[in-house]
C-alpha positions as CSV (number, residue, x, y, z in Angstrom):
1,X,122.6,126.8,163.1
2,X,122.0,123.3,162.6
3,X,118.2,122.1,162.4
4,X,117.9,119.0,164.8
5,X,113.9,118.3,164.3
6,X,114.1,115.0,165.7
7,X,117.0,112.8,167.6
8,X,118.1,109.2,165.8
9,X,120.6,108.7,164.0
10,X,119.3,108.3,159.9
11,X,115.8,107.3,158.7
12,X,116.3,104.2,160.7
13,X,116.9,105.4,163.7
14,X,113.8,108.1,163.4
15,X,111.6,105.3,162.1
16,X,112.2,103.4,165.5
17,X,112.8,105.9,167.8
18,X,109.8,106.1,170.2
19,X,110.4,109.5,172.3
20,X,107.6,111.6,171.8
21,X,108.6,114.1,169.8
22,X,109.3,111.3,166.9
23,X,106.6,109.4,167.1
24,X,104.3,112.9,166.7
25,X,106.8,113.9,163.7
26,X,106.3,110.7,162.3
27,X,102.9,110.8,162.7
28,X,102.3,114.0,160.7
29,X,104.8,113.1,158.2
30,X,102.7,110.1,157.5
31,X,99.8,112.1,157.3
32,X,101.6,114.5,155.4
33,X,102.2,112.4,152.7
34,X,99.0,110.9,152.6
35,X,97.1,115.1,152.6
36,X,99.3,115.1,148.9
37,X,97.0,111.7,148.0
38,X,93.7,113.1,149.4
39,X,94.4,116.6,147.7
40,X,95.5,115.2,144.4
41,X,92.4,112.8,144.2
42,X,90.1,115.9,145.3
43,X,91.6,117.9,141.8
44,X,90.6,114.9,140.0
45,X,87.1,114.9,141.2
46,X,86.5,118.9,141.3
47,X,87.7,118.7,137.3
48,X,85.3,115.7,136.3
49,X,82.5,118.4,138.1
50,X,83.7,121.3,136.3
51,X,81.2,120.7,133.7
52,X,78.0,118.3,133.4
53,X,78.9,115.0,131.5
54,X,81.7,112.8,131.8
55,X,85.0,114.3,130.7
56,X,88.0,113.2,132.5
57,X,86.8,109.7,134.6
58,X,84.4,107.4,134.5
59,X,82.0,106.3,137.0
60,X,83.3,103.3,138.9
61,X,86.7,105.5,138.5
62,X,85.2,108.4,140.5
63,X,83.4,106.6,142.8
64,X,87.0,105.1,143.8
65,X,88.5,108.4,143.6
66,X,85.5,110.0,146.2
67,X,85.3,107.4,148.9
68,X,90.1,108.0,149.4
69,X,89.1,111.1,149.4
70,X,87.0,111.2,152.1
71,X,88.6,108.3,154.2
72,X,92.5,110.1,153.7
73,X,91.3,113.6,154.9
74,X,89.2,111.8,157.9
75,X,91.0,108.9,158.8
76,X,94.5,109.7,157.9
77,X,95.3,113.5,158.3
78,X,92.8,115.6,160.4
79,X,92.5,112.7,163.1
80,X,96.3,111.9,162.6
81,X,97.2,115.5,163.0
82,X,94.9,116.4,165.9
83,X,96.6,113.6,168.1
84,X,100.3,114.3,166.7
85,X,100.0,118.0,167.7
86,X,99.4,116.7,171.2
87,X,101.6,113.9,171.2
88,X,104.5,116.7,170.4
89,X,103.4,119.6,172.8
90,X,101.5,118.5,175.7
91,X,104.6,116.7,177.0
92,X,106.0,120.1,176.7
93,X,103.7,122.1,177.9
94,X,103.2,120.5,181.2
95,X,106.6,120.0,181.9
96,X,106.7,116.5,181.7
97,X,110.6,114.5,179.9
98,X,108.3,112.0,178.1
99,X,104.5,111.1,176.8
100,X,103.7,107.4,179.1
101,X,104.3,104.3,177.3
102,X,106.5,105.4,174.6
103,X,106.5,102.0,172.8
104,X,103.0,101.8,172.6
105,X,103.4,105.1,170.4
106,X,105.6,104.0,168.3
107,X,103.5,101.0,167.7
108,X,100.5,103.5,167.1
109,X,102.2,105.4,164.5
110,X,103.2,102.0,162.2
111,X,99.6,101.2,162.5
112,X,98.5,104.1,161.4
113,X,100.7,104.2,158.0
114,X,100.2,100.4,157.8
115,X,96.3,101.4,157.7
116,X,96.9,103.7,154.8
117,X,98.9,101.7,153.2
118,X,95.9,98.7,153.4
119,X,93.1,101.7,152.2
120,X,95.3,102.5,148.8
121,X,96.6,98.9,148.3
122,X,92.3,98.3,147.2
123,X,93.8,100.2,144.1
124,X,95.8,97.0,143.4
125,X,93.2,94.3,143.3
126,X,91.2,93.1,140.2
127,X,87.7,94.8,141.7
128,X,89.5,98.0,142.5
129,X,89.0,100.1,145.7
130,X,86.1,100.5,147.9
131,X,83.7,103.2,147.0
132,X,81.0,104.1,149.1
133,X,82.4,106.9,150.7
134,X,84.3,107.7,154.0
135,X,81.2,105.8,155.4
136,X,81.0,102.7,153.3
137,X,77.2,102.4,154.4
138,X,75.5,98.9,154.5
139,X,73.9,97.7,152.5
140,X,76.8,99.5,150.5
141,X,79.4,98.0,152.1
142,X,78.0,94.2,152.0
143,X,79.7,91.8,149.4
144,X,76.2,91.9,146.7
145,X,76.9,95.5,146.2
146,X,80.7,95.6,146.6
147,X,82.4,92.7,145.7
148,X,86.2,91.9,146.1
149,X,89.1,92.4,147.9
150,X,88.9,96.2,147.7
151,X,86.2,97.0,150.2
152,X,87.3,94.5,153.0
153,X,91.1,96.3,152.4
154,X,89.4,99.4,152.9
155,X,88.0,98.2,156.2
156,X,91.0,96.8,157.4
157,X,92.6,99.4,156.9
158,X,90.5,102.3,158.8
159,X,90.6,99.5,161.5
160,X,93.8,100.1,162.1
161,X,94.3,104.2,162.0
162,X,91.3,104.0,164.3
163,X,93.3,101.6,166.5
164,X,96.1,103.9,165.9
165,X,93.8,107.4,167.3
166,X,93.0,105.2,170.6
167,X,96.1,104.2,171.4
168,X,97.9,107.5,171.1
169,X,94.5,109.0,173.1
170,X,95.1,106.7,176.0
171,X,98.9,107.6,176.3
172,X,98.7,111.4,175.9
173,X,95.7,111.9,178.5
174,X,97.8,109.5,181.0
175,X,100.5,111.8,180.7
176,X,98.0,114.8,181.5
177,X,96.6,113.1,184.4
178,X,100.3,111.5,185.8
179,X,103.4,113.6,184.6
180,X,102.7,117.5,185.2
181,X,105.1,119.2,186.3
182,X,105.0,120.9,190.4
183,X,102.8,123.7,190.4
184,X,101.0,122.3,187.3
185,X,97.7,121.9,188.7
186,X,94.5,120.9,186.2
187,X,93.3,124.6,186.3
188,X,96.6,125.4,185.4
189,X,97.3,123.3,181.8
190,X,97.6,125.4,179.2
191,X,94.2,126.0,176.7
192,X,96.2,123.5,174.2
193,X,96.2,121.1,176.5
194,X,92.9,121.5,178.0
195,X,91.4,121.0,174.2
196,X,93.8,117.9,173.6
197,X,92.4,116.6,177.0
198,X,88.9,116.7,176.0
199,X,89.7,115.0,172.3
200,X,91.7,112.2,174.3
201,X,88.1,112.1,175.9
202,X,86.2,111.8,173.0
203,X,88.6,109.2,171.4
204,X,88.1,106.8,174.2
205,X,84.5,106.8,174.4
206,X,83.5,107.3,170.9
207,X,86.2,105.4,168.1
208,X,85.7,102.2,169.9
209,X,82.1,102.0,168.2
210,X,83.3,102.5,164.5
211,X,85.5,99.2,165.6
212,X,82.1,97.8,166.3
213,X,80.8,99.3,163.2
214,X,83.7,97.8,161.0
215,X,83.2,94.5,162.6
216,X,79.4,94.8,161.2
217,X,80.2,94.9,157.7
218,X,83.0,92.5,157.4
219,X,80.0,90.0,159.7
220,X,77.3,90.6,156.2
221,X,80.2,90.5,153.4
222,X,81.7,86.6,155.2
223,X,79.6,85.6,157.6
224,X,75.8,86.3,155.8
225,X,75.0,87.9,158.8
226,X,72.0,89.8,158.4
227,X,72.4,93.7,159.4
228,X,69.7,96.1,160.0
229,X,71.4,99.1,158.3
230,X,70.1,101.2,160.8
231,X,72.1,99.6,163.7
232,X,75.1,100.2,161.4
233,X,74.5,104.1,161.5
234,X,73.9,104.3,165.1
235,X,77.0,102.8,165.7
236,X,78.8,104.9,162.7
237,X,77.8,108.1,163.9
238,X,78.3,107.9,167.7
239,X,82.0,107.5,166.4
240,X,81.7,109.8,163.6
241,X,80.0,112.9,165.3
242,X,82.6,112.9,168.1
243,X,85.2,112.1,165.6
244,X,84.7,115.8,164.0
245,X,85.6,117.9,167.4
246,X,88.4,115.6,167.8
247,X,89.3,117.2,164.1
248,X,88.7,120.6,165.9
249,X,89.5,120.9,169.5
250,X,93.2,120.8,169.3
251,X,93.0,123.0,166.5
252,X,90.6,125.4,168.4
253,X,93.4,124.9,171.1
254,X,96.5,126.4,168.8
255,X,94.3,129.2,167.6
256,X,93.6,130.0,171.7
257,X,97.3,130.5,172.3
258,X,98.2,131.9,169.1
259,X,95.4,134.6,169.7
260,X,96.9,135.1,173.4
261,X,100.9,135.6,172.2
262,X,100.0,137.9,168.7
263,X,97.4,139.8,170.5
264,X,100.0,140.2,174.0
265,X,97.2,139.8,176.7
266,X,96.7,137.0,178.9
267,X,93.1,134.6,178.2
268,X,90.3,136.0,178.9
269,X,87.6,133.5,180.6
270,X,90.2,130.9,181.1
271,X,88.2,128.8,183.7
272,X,84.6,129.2,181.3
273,X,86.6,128.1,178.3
274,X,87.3,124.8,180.0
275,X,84.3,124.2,181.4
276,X,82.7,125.1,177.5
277,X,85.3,122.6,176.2
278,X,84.1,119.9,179.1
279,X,80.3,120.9,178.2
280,X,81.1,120.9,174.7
281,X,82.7,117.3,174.8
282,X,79.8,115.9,176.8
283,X,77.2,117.6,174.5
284,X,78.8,116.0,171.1
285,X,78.2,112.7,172.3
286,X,75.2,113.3,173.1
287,X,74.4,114.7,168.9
288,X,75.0,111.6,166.8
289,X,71.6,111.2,165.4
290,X,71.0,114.5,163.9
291,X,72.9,112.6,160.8
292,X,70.0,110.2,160.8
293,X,67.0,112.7,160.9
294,X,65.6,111.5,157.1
295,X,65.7,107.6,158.8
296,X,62.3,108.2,160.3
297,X,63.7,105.8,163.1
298,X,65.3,108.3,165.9
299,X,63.8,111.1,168.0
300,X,64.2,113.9,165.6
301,X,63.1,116.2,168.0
302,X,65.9,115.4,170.9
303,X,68.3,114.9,168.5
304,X,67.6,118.6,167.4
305,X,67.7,120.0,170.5
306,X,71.0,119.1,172.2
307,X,72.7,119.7,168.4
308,X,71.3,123.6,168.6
309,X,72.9,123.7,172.1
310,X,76.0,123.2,171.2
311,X,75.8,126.6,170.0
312,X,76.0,127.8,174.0
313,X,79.4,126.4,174.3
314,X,81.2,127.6,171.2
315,X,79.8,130.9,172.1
316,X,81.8,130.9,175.3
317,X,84.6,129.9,173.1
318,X,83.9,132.5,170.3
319,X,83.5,135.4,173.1
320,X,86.7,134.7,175.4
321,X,89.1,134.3,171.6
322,X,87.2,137.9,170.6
323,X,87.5,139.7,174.0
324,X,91.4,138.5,174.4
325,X,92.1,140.4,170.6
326,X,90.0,143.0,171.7
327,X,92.2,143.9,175.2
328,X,95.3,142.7,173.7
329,X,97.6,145.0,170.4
330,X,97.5,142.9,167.3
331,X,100.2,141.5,165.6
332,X,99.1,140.6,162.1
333,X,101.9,137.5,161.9
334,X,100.8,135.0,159.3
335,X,99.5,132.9,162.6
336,X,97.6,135.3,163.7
337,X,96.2,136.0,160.1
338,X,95.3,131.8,159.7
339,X,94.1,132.0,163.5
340,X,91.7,135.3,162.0
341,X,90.6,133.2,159.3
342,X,89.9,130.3,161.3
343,X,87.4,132.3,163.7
344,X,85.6,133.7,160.6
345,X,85.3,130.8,158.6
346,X,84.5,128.4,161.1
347,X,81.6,130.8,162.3
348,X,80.4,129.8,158.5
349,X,80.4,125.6,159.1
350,X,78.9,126.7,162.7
351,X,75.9,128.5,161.6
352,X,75.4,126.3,158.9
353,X,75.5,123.2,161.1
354,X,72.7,124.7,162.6
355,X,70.6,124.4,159.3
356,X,71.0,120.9,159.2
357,X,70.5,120.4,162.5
358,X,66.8,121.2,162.4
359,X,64.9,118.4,160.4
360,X,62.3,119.9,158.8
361,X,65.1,122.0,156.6
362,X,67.6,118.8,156.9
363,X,64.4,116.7,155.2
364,X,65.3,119.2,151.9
365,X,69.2,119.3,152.5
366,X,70.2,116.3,153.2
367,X,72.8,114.0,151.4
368,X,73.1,117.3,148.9
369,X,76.5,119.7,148.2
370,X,75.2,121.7,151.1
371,X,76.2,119.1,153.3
372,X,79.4,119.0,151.4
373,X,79.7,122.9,152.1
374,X,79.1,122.7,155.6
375,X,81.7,119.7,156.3
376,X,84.2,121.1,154.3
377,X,83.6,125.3,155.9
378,X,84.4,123.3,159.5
379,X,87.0,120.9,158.6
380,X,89.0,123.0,155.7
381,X,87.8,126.8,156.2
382,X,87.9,125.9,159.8
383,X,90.1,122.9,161.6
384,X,93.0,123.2,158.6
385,X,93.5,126.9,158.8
386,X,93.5,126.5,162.5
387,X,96.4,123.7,161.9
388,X,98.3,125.9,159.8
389,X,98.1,128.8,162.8
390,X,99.8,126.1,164.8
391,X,102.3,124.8,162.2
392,X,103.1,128.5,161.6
393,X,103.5,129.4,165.3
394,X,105.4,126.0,166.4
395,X,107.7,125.6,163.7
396,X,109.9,127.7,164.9
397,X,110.0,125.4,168.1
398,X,110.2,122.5,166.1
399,X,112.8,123.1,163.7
400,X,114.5,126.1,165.4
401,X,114.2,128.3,162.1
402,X,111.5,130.7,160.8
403,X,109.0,129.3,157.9
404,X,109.3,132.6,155.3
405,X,106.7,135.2,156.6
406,X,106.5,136.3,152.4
407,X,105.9,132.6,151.6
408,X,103.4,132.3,154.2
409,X,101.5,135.1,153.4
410,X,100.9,134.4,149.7
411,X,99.7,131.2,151.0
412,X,97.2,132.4,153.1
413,X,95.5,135.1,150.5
414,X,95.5,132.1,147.6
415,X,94.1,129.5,150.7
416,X,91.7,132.4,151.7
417,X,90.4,132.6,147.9
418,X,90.8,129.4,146.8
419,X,88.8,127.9,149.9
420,X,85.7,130.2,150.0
421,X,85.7,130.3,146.2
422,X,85.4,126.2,146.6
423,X,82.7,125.8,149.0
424,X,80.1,128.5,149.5
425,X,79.0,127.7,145.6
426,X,78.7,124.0,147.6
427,X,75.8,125.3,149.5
428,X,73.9,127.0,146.8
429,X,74.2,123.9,144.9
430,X,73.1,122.1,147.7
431,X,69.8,124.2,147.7
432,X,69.2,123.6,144.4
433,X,69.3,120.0,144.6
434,X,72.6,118.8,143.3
435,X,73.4,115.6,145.3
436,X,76.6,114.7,146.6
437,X,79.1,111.6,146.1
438,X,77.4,111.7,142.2
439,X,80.0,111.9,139.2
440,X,77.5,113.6,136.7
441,X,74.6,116.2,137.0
442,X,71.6,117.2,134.8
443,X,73.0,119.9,131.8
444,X,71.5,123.2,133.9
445,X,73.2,126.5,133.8
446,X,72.8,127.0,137.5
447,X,74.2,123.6,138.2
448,X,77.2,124.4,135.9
449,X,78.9,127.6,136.6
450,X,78.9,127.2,140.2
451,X,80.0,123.7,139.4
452,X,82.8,125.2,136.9
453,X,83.3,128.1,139.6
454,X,84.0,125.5,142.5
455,X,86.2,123.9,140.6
456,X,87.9,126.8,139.7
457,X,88.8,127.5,143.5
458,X,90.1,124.1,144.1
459,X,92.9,124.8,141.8
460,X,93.5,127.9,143.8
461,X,93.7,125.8,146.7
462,X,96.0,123.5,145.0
463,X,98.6,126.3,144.3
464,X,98.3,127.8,147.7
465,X,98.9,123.7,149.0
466,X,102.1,123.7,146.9
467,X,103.2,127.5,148.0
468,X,103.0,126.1,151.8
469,X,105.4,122.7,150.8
470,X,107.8,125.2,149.1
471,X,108.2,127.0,152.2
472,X,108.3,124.0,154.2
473,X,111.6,122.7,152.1
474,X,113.3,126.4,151.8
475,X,112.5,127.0,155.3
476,X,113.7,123.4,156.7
477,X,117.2,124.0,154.2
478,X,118.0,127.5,154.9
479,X,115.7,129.5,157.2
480,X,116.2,131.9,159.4
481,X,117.3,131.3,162.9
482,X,114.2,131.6,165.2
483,X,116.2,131.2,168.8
484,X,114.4,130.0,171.7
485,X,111.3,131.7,172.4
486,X,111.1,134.0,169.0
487,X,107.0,135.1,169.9
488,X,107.1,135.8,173.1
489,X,105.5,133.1,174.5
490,X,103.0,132.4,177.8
491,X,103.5,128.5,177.9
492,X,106.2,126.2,179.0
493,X,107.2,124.6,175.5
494,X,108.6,128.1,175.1
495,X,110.9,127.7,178.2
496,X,113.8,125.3,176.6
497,X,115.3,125.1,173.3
498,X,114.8,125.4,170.2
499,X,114.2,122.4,168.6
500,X,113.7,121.0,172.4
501,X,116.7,118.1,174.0
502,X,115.5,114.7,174.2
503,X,114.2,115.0,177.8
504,X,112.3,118.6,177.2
505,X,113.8,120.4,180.0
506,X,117.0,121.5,182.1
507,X,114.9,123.7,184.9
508,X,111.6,125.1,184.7
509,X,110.1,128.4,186.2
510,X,107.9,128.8,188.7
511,X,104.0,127.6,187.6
512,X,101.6,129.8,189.1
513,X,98.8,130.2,186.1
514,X,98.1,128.5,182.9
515,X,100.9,131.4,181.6
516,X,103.5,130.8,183.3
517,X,106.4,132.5,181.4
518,X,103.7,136.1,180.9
519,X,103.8,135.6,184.5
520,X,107.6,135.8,184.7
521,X,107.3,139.0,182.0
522,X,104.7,140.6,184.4
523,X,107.3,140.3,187.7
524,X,109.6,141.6,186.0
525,X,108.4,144.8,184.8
């Protein structure tokens, strides 16, 4: 069987082509690549921490290695990712031949390797690369503090994927609101969709402001404008508290249908999932403050409030996800064992975001490793192995071939390890005062075996990393043939080919529910 991931003809033709399936290929190819940078740099740093003292960089070096590591994972791969997981499915899910505006796609997907290309290239210049974090902060960020090329490449550069994230936005949710298919009503998308809906939503209203926040700093390094640092945050953070669930509700979305297909029963609570989703969109824009609690210049008590009840709308989520396993028979496929993961894991950066969100324990907590816990339990323990449920269950639609199920099990036991070995330490550390984004510590015990223990886990996670690229390559050269719909499953991409034709679809059944093709199964029994 011959493996047709993408139509073109030769690197040229896929670099150009601007049907929706390329761009999103091309879009997590680029992001891809740059996960390998961000990972790589993140070794670096976790073995400079393995012990107090300097060992393996040196200051300034670190500080350039922390703030690529930060920017890649945000910027360049879990934003990336999120929209490139729409950009490929929703078309297919809704029955639609094409996203809307194809060559504004492929425009969106240059920019957003042109971006990380700019955000590395500060590597090149005589002051090196910015390095004040995936933030960059003023007074930080301002030309006294950070002088050269590196920080204003650095800018330009984030700029330019964030461009990227609202352009793709705009196109996919026009294609939801324009191009479903007859029968395809709103409260009959798939969960996917609904979740890629509401990140479309958060894209739009919240990554203009980090535009506006860019636009600040590059106003105090050339211009000598005089920024109240403060205004910077607020404008920051309304893009960067919305920019995490934009890093989790597609992801949320892949583990909702990978939970429905492995576990054989239809959704349960379909109708107060979306309206948790909708809730739970509104509600994170309403959060952004809670970052700014130690500022003494926001309304630490509102800001508390609506960031504890968010907890009412991911236990909507949580409770339909639990009762579908608990109706449906399990089958422990490695999706379903990332999607397991992902709902325990997760539950860990949850209840933890919680701490933080209350000021009087943030006051002790924040801008420590607990922080650094807590970020890293909802983006790695939680949105990646929700992405690698998805890559696991789609690949098969993708490529029309099987990634190995031994392969992908021996990743998940070293990425179960190696993660949770990583970052709980993070929040003990955190507790005992060890502050983040530092390239040394004091010489205490405490501080160094859970330092040397941390670090131990991230080479864990390294191997695991290159178990899951092995599989990719063996799987992508000689895997086994999947067919067309190898899970059994309840949505439409599942209803053509396998890797889909250039328009999606031939026919399409009957859409009378968000499963369409269970529904088929169900008749015919």
């Amino acid at each position: 069987m011959t493996v047709a991931v993408l139509p073109g003809r030769g690197v040229i033709g896929w670099a150009v082509a601007a049907d929706h399936k390329s761009v999103a290929a091309r879009v997590a190819a680029a992001a891809g690549i740059f996960m390998v940078l961000g990972g790589a740099v993140s070794l670096v740093m976790r073995a400079e921490l393995a012990h107090s003292g300097m060992q393996v960089t040196f200051r300034d070096t670190y500080n350039e290695l922390f703030t690529p590591h930060g920017t890649t994972m945000v910027y360049l791969v879990m934003v990336p990712l999120a929209l490139a997981l729409g950009a490929y499915l929703v078309p297919l899910q809704i029955g639609a031949a094409e996203l809307v505006a194809p060559r504004v796609n492929l425009f969106a997907s240059w920019l957003l390797v042109l971006g990380g290309l700019s955000i590395y290239g500060g590597f090149m210049t005589a002051h090196g690369a910015a390095r004040n974090g995936w933030t960059e902060f003023l007074p930080l960020s301002g030309e006294s503090f950070s002088p050269g090329p590196g920080t204003d490449m650095w800018v330009i550069g984030v700029a330019l994927a964030d461009a990227a994230a609202i352009l793709l936005a705009a196109t996919i949710l026009l294609t939801i609101l324009t191009r479903r298919a007859p029968g395809m009503t709103m409260l009959r998308l798939p969960v996917f969709t609904w979740t890629v809906l509401v990140t479309c939503l958060l894209t739009l209203f919240g990554f203009p402001a980090l535009e506006a926040a860019l636009g600040l700093i590059e106003a105090q390094r050339h211009f000598g404008a005089d920024i109240d640092p403060v205004a910077y945050l607020h404008l920051f953070w309304f893009f960067g508290h919305p920019a995490v669930y934009v890093m989790f509700f597609p992801f949320l979305g892949a583990v909702a249908e990978v939970v429905q297909v492995f576990s054989g029963a239809r959704l349960v609570g379909y109708r107060a999932l979306v309206l948790a989703l909708l809730g739970f969109a509104t509600g994170s824009m309403t959060v952004w403050a809670h970052h700014m609690f130690t500022t003494g210049q926001v309304l630490n008590e509102y800001f508390a409030i609506t960031s504890t009840s968010l907890l009412i709308f991911a236990g909507v989520e949580y409770f339909d996800l639990t009762a579908t396993l608990w109706r449906g028979v399990v089958r422990f496929s490695v999706p379903m064992l990332f999607a397991l993961a992902f709902l325990a894991q997760f539950a860990i950066g949850g209840l933890t975001g919680v701490i933080v969100a209350s000021p009087v324990l943030d006051y002790h907590l924040n801008d420590s490793y607990f922080v650094v816990g807590h970020f890293h339990y909802t983006l790695f323990a939680g949105s990646m192995f929700a992405l690698f449920a998805g890559v696991y269950y789609w690949f098969p639609k993708v490529t029309g071939r099987f990634l190995s199920e031994r392969l992908g099990r021996a990743h998940f036991w070293l990425l179960v390890v190696g993660t949770n070995v990583t970052f709980f330490p993070m929040f003990a550390l955190g507790y005992l005062g060890m502050t983040r984004r530092v390239a040394d510590y004091p010489e205490r015990a405490s501080l160094d075996w859970l330092n040397a223990v941390s670090s131990a886990g991230a080479a864990i996670t390294g191997l695991a990393m290159l178990v899951f690229f092995w599989n990719l390559a063996v799987s992508l050269a000689a895997g086994r043939a999947a067919g067309d719909d190898p899970w059994g499953g309840h949505t439409l991409e599942w209803a053509t080919s396998s890797p889909p034709p250039r328009h999606n679809f031939d026919r399409l059944p009957p859409i009378r529910s968000f499963a369409p093709l269970l529904d088929l199964r169900e008749q015919r029994r």
